[in-house]
Structures are given as structure tokens and as C-alpha cells.
C-alpha positions as CSV (number, residue, x, y, z in Angstrom):
1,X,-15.5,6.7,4.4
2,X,-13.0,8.6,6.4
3,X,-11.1,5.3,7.0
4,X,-9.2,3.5,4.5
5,X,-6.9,0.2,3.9
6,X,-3.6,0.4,5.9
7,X,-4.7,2.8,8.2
8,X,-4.1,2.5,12.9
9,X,-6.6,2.2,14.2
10,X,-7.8,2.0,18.0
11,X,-10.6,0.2,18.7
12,X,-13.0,2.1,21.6
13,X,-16.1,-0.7,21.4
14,X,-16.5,-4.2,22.5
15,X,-14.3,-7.2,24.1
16,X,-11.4,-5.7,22.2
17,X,-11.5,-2.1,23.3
18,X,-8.3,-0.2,23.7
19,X,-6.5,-2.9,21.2
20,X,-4.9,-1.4,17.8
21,X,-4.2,-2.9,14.9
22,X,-3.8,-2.2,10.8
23,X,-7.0,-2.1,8.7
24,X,-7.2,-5.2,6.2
25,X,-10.1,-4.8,4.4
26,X,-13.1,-2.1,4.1
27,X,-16.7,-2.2,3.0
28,X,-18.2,0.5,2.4
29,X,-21.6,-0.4,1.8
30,X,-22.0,-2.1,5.1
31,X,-20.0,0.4,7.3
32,X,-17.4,-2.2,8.3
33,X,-14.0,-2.9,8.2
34,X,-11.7,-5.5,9.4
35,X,-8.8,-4.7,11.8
36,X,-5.8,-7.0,11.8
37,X,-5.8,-9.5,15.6
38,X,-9.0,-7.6,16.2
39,X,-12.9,-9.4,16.7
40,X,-11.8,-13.1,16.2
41,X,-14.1,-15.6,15.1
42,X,-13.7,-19.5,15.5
43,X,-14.0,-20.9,11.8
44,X,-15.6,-24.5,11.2
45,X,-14.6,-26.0,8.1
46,X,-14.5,-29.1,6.3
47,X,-11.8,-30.9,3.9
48,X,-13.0,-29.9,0.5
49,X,-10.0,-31.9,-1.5
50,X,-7.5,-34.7,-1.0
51,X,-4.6,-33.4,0.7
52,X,-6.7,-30.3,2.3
53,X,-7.0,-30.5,6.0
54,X,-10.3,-29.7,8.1
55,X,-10.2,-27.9,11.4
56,X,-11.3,-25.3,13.5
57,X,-9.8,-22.2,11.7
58,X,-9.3,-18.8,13.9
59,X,-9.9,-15.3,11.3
60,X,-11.1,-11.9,12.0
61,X,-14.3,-10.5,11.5
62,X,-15.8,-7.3,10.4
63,X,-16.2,-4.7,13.0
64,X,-18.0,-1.7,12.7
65,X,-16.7,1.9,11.6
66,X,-17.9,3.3,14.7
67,X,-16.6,1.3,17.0
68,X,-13.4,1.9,16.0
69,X,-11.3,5.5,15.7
70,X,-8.3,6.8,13.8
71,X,-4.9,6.8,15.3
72,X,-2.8,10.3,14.8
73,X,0.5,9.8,14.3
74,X,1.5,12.8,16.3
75,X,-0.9,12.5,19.2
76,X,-0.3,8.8,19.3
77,X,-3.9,8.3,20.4
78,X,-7.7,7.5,18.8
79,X,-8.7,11.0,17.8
80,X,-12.0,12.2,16.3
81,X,-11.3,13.2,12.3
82,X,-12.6,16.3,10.1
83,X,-12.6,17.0,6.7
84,X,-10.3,20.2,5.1
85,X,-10.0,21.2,1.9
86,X,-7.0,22.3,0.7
87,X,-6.6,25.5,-1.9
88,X,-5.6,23.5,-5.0
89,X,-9.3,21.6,-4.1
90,X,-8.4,18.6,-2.8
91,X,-9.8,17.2,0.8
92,X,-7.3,15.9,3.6
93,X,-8.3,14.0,6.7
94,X,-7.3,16.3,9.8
95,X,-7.1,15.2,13.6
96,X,-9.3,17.6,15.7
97,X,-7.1,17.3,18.7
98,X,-4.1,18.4,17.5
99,X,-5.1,20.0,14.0
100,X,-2.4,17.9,11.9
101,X,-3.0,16.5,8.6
102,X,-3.2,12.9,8.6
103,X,-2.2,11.3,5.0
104,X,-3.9,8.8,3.2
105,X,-1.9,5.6,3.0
């Protein structure tokens, strides 16, 4: 996956488009990630030990990968991403708007 934990991104699908927000969490498998004050969900849950209080609970929930896209730090906006490798071998993400190397977090 091209996008990883702590990484902006801008989302470009769905009742939150055009919000940003940090990425929290990332599963691979299902092509999802979850994007921090992005996609909440209304949480039901019941007391399950004295002391413990029930509620309606507000968390996010898993959006996915493609409706989201990776914020460049230099263009400041949701850009498209390739894939360069480097001489010594290793593989950096690069923005294809502006062709700058976008670290890894």
C-alpha cells in the first residue's frame, strides 16, 4: 500500500470530501484505512462492568484507499503518487504533480 500510518491525507469521496485528516490505522488486506475526524459512525454500547457507563459512543470508521489521496507537502494539495527507485535500491513515494519525494513517516 502506497499509504501508511501518520500520513495527510485528503479525502476526494463521500459526505466527507475535501476534509483532511492524519491516518490512524491501515488494513491492508481489506484496502482500508481510517482517517482521524473522518467517516463517523454512531456507536451503541452497553455497560459491560460496574462503574462502566453505556451510551451512544461517536468513532471513526474505515474508509477506503481510493477514496482518499495523499497530501504533498510542497503542493499542499491531494496529488496522485508513483513509485521511484532510488540507485542504492530502495523505492520512495514521489508526487506526480510536482515530482518531489514524499517520505515515509
Amino acid at each position: 500500500m502506497i499509504i501508511a500510518r501518520n500520513d495527510m491525507v485528503v479525502v476526494i469521496a463521500g459526505d466527507d470530501k475535501g476534509k483532511t485528516g492524519k491516518v490512524l490505522k491501515v488494513f491492508p488486506k481489506k484496502s482500508r484505512i481510517v482517517v482521524e475526524k473522518v467517516n463517523f459512525v454512531k456507536r451503541h454500547t452497553r455497560p459491560t462492568r460496574t462503574g462502566m457507563q453505556g451510551g451512544i459512543l461517536e468513532k471513526e470508521a474505515p474508509v477506503h484507499v481510493s477514496d482518499v489521496m495523499l497530501l504533498c507537502p510542497k503542493c499542499d494539495v491531494g496529488v496522485r503518487v508513483g513509485v521511484k527507485q532510488l540507485s542504492d535500491g530502495s523505492k520512495v513515494r514521489v508526487c506526480r504533480k510536482c515530482g518531489e519525494m514524499i517520505p515515509r513517516p
